[in-house]
C-alpha positions in Angstrom: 17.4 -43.7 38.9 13.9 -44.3 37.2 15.9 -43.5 33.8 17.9 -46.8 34.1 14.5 -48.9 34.1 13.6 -49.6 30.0 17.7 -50.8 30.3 17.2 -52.7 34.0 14.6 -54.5 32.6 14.2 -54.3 29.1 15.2 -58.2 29.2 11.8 -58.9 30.6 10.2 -58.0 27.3 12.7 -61.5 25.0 11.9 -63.8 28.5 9.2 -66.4 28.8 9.8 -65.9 32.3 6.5 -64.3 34.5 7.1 -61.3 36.0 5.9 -59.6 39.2 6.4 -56.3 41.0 5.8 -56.1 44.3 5.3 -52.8 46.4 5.9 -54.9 49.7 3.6 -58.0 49.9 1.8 -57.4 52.8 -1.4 -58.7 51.1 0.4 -61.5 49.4 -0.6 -65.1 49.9 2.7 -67.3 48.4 2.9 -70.6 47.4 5.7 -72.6 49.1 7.5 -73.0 45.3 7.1 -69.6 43.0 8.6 -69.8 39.0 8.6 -65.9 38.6 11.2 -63.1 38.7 9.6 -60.6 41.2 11.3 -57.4 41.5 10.1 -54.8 44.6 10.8 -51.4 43.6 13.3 -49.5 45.9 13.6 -46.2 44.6 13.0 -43.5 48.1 12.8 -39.9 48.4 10.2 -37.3 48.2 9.9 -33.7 47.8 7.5 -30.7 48.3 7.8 -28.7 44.9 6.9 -25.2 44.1 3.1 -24.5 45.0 0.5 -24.3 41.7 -2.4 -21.7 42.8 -3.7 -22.7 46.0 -2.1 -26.4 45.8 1.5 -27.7 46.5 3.0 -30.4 44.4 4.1 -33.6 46.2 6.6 -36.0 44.4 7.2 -38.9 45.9 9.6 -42.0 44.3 7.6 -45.2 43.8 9.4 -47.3 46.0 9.0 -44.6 49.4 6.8 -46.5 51.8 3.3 -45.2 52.2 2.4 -44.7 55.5 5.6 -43.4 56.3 5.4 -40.9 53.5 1.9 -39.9 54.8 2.8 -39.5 57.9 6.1 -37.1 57.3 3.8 -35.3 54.7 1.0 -34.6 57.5 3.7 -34.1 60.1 5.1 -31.4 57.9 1.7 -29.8 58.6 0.7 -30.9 55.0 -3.1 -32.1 54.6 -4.9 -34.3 51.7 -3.8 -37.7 52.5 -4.4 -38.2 56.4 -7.5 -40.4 56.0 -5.0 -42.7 54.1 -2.8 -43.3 57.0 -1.6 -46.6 58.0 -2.4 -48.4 54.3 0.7 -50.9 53.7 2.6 -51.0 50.6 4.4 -47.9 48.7 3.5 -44.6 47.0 3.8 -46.5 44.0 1.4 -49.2 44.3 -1.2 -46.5 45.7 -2.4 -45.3 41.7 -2.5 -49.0 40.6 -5.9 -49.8 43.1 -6.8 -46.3 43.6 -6.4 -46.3 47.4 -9.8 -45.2 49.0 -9.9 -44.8 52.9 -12.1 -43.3 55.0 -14.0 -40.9 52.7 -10.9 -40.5 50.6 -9.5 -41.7 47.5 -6.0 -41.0 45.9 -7.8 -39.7 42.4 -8.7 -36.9 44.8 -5.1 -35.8 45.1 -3.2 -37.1 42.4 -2.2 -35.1 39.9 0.5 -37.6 37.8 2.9 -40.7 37.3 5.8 -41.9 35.8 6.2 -45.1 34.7 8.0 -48.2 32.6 5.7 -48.7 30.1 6.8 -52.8 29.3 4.6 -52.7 25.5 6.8 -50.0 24.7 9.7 -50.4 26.4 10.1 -46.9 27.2 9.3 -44.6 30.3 5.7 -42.8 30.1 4.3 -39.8 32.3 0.5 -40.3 32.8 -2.0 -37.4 34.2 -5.5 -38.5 36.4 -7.1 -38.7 32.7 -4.8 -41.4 31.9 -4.7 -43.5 34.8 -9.0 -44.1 34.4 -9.5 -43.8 38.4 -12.4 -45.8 39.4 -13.8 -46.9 42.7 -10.6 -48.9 43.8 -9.5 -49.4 39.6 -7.6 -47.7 37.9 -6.1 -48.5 33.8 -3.3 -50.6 35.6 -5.9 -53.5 37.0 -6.9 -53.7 33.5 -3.7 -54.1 31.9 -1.8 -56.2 35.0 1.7 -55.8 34.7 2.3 -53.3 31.5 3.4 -50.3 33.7 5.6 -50.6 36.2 5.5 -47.1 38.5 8.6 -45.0 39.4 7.6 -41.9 40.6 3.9 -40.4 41.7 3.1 -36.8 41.9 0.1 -35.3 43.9 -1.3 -31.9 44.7 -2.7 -31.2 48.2 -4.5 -28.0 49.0 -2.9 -25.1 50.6 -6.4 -24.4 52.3 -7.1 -27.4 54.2 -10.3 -28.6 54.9 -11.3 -32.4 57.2 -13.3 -35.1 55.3 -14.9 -36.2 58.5 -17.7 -37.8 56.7 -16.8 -41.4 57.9 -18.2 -43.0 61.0 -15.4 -42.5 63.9 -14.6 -39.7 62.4 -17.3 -37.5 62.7 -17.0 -37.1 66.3 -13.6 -35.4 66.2 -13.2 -32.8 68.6 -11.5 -29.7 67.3 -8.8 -28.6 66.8 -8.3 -30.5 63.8 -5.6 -30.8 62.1 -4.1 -33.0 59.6 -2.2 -34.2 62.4 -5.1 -35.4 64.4 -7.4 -36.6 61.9 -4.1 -39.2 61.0 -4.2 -40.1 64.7 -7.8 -40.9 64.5 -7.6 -43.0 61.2 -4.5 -45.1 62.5 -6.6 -45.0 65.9 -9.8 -46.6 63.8 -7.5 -49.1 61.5 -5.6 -50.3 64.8 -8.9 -51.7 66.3 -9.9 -53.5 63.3 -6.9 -55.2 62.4 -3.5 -56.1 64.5 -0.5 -54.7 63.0 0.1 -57.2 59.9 4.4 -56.6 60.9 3.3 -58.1 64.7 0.9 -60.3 63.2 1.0 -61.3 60.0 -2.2 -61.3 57.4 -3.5 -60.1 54.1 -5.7 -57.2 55.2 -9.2 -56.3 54.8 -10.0 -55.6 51.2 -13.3 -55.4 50.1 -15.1 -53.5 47.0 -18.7 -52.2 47.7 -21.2 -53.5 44.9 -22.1 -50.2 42.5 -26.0 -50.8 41.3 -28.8 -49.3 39.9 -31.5 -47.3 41.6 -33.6 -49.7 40.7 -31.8 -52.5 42.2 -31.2 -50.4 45.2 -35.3 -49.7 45.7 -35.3 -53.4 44.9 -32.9 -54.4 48.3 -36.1 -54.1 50.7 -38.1 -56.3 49.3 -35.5 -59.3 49.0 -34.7 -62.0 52.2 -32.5 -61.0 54.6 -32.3 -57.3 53.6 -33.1 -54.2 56.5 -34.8 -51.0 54.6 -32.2 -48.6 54.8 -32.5 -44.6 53.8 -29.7 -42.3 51.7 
């Protein structure tokens, strides 16, 4: 399917039209008039492919929805992407903000894309290097629209090990499993937030501010600020 994209929408590239690709809208705020063609990609399916070393390849089509993907990937006893439970939109849109959740961020696990590069017109496989994974970035924030994902490959550990290291989590009790560290993420995100299908809303997005050490020793001494310890 992803091989009829440069012909799908190669027409994009002669149109003075705007263009938008949408992995569901959940965090979507719309105008009640839009002038664009939006397109949500719709391509589903995912396999488990033969295991590299200690790690087993997941490939998942861009338009397979992500917490249901997580949740038949953990449920197949699979671990590496529990603490990203429950995060709406589609194994496609995860590479484009770098998806980071409880202690977790896709770079951690991602091992490749394929994609519709627009400036070329012409499909593209990227590795971690290419996509330039940042704390929720990645090369696709900084080029909004060039690439338009159809497939996403990652590589979860045959030896599974918890990342417990966010508050909630911490207090676990064993045994865990992939399984129940999923049930205490969705458990955590349900008491923050309603479900956006029952009720809808954007989310709660947020980017923590990256600073020096200097600022940081700095933070005491301004209004308003507790001291706080690392």
């Amino acid at each position: 399917m992803s091989k009829r994209l440069p012909r799908s929408l190669s027409f994009l590239n002669a149109s003075t039209c705007r263009f938008m690709c949408w992995a569901g809208g959940s965090n979507c705020l719309l105008p009640k008039r839009l002038r664009a063609v939006v397109a949500m990609m719709a391509i589903k399916g995912w396999c488990a492919e033969d295991s590299v070393e200690d790690h087993i390849r997941i490939k998942a089509q861009a338009g397979e929805d992500w917490p249901s993907l997580v949740a038949q990937i953990t449920g197949a006893s699979l671990g590496g992407l529990e603490n990203l439970a429950g995060i709406p939109g589609t194994a496609g849109a995860a590479p484009i903000q770098n998806i980071d959740a409880y202690g977790v961020e896709l770079s951690d696990v991602f091992e490749r894309l394929k994609a519709y590069d627009r400036k070329e017109n012409r499909m593209v496989m990227l590795d971690k290097a290419d996509c330039r994974f940042a704390y929720r970035h990645s090369v696709f924030k900084d080029q909004p629209g060039r690439c338009i994902v159809s497939e996403v490959t990652q590589r979860l550990p045959r030896l599974w090990h918890p990342i417990l290291s966010y508050a909630g989590l911490r207090e676990l009790p064993p045994p865990q499993t992939p399984a129940t560290v999923m049930q205490a993420v969705l458990a955590q995100r349900a008491a923050k937030l309603p479900d956006w299908r029952v009720l809808g809303h954007v989310g709660s997005f947020f980017q923590n501010p990256v600073v020096s050490e200097e600022m940081w020793r700095a933070l005491p001494e301004m209004p308003g600020i507790r001291p706080t310890a690392v």
